[in-house]
Backbone as XML, in Angstrom:
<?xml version="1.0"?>
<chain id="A" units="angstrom">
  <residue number="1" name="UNK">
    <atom name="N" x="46.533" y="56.915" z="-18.161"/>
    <atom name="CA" x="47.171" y="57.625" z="-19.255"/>
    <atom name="C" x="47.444" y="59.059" z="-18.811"/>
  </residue>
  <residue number="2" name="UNK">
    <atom name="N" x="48.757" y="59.668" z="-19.329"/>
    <atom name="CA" x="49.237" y="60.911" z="-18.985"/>
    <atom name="C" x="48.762" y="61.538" z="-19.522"/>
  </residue>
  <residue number="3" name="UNK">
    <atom name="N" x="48.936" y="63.024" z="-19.407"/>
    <atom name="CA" x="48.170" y="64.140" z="-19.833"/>
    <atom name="C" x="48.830" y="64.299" z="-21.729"/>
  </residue>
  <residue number="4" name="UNK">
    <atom name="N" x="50.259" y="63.805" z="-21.240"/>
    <atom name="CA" x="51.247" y="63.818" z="-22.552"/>
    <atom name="C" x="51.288" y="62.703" z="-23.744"/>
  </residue>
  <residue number="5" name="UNK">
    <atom name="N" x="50.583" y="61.519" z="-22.857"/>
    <atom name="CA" x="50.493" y="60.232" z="-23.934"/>
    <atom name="C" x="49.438" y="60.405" z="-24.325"/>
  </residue>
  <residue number="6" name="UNK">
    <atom name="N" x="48.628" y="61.126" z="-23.526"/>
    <atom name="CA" x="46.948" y="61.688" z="-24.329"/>
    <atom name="C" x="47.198" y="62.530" z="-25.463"/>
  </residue>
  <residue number="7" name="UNK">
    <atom name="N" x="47.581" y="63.711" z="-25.438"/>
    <atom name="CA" x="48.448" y="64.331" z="-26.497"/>
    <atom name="C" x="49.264" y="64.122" z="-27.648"/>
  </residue>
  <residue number="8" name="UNK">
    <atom name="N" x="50.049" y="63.091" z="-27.479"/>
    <atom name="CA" x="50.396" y="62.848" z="-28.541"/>
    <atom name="C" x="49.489" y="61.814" z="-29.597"/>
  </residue>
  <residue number="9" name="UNK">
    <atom name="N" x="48.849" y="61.132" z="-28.297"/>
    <atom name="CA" x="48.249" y="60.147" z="-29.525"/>
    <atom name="C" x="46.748" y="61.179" z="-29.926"/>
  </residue>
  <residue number="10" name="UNK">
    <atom name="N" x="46.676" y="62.302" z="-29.462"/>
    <atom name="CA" x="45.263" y="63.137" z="-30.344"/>
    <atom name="C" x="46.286" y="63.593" z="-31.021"/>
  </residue>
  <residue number="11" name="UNK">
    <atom name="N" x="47.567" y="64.277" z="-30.797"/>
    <atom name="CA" x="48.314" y="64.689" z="-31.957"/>
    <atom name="C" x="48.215" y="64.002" z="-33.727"/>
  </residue>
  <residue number="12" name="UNK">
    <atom name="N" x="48.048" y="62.673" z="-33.335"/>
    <atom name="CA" x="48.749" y="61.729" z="-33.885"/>
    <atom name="C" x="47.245" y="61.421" z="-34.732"/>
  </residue>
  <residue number="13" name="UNK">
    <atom name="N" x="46.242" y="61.666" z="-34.417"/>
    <atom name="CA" x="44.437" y="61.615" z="-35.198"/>
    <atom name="C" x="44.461" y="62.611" z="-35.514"/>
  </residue>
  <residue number="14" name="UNK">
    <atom name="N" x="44.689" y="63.695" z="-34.966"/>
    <atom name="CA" x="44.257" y="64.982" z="-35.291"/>
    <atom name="C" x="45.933" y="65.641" z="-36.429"/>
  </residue>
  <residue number="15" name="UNK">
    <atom name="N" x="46.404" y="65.107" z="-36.786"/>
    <atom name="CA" x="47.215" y="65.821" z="-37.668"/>
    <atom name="C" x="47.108" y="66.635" z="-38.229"/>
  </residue>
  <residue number="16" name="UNK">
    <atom name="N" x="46.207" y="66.619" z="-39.659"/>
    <atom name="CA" x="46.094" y="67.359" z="-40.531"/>
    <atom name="C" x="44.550" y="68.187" z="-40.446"/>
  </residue>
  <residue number="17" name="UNK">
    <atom name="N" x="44.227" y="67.838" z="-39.187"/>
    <atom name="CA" x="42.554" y="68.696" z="-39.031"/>
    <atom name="C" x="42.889" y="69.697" z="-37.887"/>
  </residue>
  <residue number="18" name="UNK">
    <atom name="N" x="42.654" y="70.654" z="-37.695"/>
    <atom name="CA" x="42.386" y="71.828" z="-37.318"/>
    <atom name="C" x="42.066" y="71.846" z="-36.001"/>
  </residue>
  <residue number="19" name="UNK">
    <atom name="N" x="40.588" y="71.445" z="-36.417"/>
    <atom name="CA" x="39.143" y="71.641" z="-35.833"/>
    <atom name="C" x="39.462" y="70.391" z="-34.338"/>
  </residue>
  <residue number="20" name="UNK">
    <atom name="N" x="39.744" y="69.335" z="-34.841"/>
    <atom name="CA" x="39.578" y="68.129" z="-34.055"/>
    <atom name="C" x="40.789" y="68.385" z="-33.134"/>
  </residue>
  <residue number="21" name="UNK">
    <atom name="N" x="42.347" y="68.940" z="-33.193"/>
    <atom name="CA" x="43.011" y="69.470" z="-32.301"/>
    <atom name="C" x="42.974" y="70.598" z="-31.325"/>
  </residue>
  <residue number="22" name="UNK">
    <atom name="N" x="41.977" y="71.672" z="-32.023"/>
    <atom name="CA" x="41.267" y="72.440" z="-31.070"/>
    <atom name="C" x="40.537" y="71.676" z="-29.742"/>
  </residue>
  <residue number="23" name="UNK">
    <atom name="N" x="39.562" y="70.376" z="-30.192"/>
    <atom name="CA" x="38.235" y="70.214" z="-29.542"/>
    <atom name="C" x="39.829" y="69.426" z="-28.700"/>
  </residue>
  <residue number="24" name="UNK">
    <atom name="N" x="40.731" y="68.499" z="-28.681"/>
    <atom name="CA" x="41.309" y="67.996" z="-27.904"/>
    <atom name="C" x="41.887" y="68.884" z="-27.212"/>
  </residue>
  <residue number="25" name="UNK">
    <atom name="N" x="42.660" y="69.902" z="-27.313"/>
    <atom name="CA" x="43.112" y="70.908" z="-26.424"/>
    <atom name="C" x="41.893" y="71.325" z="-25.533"/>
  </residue>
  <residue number="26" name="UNK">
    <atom name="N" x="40.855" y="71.632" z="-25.995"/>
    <atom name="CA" x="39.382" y="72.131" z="-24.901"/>
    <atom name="C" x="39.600" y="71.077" z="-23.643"/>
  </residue>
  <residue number="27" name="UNK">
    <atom name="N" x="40.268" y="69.899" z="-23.762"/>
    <atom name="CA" x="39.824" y="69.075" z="-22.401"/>
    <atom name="C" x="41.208" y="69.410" z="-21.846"/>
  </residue>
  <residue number="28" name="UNK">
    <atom name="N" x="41.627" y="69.978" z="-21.771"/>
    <atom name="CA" x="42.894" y="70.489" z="-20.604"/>
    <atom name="C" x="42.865" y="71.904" z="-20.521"/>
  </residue>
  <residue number="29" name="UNK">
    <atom name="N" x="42.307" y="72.634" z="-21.385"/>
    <atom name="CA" x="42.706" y="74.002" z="-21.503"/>
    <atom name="C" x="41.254" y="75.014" z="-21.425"/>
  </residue>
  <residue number="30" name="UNK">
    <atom name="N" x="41.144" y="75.343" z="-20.148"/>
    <atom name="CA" x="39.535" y="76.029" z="-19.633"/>
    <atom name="C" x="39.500" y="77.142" z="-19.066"/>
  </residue>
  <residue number="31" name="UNK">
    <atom name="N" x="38.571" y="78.188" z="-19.376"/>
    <atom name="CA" x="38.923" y="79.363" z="-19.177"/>
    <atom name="C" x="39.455" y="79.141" z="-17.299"/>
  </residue>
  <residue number="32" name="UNK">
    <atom name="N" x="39.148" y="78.648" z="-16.578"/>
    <atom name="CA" x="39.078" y="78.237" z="-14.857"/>
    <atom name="C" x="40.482" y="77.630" z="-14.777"/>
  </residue>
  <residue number="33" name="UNK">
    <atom name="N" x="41.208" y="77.456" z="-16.192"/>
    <atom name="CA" x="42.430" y="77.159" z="-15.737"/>
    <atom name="C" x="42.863" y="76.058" z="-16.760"/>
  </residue>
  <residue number="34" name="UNK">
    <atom name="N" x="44.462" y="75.848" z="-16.308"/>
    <atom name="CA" x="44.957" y="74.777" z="-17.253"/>
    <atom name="C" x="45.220" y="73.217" z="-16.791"/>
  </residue>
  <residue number="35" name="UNK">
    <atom name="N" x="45.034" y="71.902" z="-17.355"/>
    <atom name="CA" x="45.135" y="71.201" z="-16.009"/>
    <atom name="C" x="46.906" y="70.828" z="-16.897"/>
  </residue>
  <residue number="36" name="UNK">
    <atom name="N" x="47.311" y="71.187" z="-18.111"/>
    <atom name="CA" x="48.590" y="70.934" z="-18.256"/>
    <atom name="C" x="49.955" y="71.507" z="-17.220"/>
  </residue>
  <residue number="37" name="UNK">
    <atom name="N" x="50.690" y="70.559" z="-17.155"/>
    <atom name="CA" x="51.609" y="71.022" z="-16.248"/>
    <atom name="C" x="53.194" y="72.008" z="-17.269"/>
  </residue>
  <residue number="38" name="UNK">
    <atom name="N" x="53.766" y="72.954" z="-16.464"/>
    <atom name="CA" x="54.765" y="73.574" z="-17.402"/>
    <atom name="C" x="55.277" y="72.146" z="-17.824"/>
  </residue>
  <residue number="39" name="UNK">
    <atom name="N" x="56.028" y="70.612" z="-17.244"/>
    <atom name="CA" x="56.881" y="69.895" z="-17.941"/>
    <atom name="C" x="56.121" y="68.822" z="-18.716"/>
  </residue>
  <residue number="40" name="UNK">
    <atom name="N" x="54.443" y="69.303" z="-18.522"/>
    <atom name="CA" x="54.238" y="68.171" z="-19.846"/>
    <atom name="C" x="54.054" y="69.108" z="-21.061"/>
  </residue>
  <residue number="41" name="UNK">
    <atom name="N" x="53.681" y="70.260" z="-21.079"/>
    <atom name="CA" x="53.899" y="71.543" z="-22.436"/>
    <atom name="C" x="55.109" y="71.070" z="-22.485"/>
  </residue>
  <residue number="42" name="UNK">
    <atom name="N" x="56.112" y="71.238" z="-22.315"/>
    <atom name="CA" x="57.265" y="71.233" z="-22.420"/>
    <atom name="C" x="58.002" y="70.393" z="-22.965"/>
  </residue>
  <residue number="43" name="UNK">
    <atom name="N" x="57.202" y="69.022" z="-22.764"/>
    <atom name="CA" x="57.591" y="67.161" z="-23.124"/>
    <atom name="C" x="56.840" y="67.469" z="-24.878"/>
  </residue>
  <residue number="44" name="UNK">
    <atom name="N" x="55.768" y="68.239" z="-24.875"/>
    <atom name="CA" x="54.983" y="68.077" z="-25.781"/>
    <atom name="C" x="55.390" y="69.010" z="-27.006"/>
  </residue>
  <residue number="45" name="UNK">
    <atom name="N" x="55.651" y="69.872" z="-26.736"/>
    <atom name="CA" x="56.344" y="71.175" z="-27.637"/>
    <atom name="C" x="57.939" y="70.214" z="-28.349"/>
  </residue>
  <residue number="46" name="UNK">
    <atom name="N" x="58.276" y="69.422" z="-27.697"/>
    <atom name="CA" x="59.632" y="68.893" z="-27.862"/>
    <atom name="C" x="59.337" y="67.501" z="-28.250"/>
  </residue>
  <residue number="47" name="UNK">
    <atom name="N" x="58.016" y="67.016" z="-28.962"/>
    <atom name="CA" x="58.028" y="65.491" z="-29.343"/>
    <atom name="C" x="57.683" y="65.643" z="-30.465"/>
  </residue>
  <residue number="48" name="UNK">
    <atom name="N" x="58.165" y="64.206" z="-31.136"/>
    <atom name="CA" x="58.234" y="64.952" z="-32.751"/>
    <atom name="C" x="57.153" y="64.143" z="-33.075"/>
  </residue>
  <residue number="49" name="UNK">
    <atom name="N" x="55.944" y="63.885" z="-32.313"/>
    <atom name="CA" x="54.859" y="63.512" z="-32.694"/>
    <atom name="C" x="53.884" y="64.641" z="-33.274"/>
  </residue>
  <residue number="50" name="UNK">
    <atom name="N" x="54.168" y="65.795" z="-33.103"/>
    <atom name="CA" x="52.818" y="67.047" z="-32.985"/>
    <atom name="C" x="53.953" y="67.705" z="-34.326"/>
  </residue>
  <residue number="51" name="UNK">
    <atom name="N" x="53.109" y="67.914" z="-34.975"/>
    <atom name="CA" x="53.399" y="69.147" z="-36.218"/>
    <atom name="C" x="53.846" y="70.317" z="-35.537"/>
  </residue>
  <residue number="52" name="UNK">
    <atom name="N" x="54.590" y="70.933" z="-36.912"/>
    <atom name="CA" x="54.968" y="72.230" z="-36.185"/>
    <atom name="C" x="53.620" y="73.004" z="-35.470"/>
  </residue>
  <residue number="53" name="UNK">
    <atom name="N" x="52.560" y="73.503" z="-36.400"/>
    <atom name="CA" x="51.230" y="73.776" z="-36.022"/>
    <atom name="C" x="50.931" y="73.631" z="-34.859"/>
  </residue>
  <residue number="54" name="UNK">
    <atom name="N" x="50.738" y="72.417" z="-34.938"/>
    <atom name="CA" x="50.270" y="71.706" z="-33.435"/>
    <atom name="C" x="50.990" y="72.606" z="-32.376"/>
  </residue>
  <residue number="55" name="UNK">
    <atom name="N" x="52.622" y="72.102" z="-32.246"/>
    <atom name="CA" x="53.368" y="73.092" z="-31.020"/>
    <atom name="C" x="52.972" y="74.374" z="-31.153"/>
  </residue>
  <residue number="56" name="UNK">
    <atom name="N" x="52.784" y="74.892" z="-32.028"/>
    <atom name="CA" x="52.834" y="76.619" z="-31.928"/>
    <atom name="C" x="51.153" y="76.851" z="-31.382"/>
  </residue>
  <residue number="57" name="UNK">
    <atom name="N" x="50.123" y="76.182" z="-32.134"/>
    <atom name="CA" x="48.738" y="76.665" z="-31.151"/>
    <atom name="C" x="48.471" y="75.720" z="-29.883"/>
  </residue>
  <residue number="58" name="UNK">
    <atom name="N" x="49.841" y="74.778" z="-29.486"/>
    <atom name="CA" x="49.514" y="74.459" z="-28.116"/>
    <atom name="C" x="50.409" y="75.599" z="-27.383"/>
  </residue>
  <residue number="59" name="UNK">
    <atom name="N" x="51.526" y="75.937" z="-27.735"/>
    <atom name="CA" x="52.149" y="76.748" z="-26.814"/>
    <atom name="C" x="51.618" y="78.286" z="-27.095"/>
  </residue>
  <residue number="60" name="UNK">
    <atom name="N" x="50.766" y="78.663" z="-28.588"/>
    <atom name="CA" x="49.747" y="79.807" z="-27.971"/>
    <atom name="C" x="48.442" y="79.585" z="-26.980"/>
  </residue>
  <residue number="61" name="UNK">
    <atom name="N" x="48.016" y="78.428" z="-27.073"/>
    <atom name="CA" x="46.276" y="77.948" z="-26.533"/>
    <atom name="C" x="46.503" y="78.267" z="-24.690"/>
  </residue>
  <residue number="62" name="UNK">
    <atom name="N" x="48.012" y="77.851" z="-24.571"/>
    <atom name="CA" x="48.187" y="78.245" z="-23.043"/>
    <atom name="C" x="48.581" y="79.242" z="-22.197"/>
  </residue>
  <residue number="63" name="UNK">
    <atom name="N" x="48.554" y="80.373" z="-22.827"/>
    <atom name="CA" x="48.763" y="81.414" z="-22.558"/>
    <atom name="C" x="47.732" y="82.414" z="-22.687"/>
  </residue>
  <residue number="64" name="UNK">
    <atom name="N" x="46.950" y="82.748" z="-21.220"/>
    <atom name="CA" x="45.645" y="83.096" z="-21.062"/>
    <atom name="C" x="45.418" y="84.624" z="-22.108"/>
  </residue>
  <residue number="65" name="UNK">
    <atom name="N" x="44.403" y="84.834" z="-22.577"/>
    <atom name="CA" x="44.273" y="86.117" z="-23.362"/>
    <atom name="C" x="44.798" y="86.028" z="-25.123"/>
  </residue>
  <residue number="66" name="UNK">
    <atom name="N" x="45.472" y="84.846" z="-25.690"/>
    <atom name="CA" x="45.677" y="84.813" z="-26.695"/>
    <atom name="C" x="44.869" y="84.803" z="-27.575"/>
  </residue>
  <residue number="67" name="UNK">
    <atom name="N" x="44.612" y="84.569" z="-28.734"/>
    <atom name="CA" x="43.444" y="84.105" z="-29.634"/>
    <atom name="C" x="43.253" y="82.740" z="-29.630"/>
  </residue>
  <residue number="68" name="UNK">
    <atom name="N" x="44.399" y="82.134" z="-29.539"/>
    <atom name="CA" x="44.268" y="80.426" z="-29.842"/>
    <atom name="C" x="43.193" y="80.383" z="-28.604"/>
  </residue>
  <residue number="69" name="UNK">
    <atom name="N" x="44.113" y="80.570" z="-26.918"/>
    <atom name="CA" x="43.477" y="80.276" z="-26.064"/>
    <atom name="C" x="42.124" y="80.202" z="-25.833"/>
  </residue>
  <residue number="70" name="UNK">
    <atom name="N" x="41.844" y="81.401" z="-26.761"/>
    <atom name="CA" x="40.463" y="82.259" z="-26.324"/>
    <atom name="C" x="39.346" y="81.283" z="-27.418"/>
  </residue>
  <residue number="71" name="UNK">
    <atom name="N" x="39.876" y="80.473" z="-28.534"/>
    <atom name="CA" x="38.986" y="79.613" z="-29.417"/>
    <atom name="C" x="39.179" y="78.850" z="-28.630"/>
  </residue>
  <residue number="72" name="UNK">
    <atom name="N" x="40.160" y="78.214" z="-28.100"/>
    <atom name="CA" x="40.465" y="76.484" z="-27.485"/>
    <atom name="C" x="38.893" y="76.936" z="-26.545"/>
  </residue>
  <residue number="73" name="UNK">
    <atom name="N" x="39.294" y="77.716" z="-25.063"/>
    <atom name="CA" x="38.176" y="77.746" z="-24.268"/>
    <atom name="C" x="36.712" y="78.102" z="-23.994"/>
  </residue>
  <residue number="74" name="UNK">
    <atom name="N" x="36.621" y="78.937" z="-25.594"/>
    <atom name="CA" x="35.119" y="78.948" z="-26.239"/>
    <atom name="C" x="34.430" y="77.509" z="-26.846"/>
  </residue>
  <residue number="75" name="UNK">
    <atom name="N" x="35.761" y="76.496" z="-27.017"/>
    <atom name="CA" x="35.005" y="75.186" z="-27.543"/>
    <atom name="C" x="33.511" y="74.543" z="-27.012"/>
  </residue>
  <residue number="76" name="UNK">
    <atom name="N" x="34.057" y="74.544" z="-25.373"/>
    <atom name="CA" x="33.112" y="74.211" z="-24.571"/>
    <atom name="C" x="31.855" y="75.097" z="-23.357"/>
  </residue>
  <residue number="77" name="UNK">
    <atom name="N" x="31.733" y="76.309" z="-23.856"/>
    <atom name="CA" x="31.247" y="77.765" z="-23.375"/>
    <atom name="C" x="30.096" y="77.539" z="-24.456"/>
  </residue>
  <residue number="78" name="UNK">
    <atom name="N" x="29.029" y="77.712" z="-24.186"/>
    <atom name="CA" x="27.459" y="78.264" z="-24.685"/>
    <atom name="C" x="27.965" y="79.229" z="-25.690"/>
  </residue>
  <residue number="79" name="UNK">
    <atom name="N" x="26.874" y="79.037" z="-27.027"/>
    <atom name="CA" x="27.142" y="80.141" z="-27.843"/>
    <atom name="C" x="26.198" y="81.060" z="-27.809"/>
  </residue>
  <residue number="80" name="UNK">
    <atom name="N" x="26.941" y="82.532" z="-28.363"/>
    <atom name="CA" x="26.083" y="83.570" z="-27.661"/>
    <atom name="C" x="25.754" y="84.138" z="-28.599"/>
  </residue>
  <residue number="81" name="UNK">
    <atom name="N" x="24.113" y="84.797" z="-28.758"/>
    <atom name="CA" x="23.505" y="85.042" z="-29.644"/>
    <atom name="C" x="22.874" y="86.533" z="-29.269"/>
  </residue>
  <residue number="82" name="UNK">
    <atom name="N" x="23.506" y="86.939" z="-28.781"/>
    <atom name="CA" x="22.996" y="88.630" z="-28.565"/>
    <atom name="C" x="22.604" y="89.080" z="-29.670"/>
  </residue>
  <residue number="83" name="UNK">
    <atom name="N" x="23.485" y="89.539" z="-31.100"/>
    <atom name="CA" x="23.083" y="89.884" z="-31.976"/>
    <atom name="C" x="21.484" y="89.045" z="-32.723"/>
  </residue>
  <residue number="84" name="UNK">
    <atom name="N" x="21.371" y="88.022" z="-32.799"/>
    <atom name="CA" x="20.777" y="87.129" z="-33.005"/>
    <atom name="C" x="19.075" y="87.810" z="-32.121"/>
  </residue>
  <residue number="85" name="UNK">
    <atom name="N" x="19.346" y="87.385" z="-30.767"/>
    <atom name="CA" x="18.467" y="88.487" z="-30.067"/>
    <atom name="C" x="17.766" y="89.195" z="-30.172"/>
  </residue>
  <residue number="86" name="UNK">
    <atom name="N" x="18.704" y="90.238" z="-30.515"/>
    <atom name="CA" x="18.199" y="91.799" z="-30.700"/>
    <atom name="C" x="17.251" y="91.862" z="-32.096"/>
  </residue>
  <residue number="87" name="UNK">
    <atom name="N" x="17.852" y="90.995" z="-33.220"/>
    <atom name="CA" x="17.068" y="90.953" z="-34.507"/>
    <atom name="C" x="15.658" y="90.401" z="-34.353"/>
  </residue>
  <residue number="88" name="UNK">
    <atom name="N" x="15.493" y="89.456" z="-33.011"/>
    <atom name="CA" x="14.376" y="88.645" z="-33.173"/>
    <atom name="C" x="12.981" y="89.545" z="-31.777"/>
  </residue>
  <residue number="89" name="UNK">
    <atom name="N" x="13.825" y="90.430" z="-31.121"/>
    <atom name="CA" x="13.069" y="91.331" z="-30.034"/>
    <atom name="C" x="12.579" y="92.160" z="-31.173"/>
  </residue>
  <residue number="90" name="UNK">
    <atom name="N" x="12.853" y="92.692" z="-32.278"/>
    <atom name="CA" x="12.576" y="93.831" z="-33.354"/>
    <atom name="C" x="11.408" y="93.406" z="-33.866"/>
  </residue>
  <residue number="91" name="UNK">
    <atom name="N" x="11.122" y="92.100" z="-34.250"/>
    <atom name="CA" x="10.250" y="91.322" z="-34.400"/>
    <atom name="C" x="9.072" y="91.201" z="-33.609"/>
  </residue>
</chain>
């Protein structure tokens, strides 16, 4: 399966949820890089399987430094509890 028939058919579960199109974008889209190619964004932005939504936070999620990007590749990154921390060293 292509990177693009993968895509559309999470497009295609993940419609109307948010959350669950984020966690599918996390498996191509890592801070170490993207494994999407420019002509499958490209196949994908242009299939009328993905909501408007969908195209617009896949074609923000891939563009390093965005916000989308920066949630997509925190999906799978340790959560960080500094603040958390500091309240419990006070202690």
């Amino acid at each position: 399966m292509s990177w693009t028939e993968y895509y559309i058919q999470a497009a295609k579960k993940s419609k109307w949820n948010f959350e669950l199109w984020l966690r599918y974008l996390n498996k191509a889209i890592q801070r170490d890089g993207i494994l999407l190619t420019s002509q499958e964004i490209d196949c994908l932005l242009q299939s009328e399987d993905l909501t408007s939504f969908q195209k617009i936070f896949l074609e923000l999620a891939v563009q390093e430094g965005t916000t989308p990007w920066e949630m997509t590749v925190e999906m799978s990154e340790p959560a960080q509890f500094n603040h958390l921390n500091a309240i419990l060293q006070e202690f």
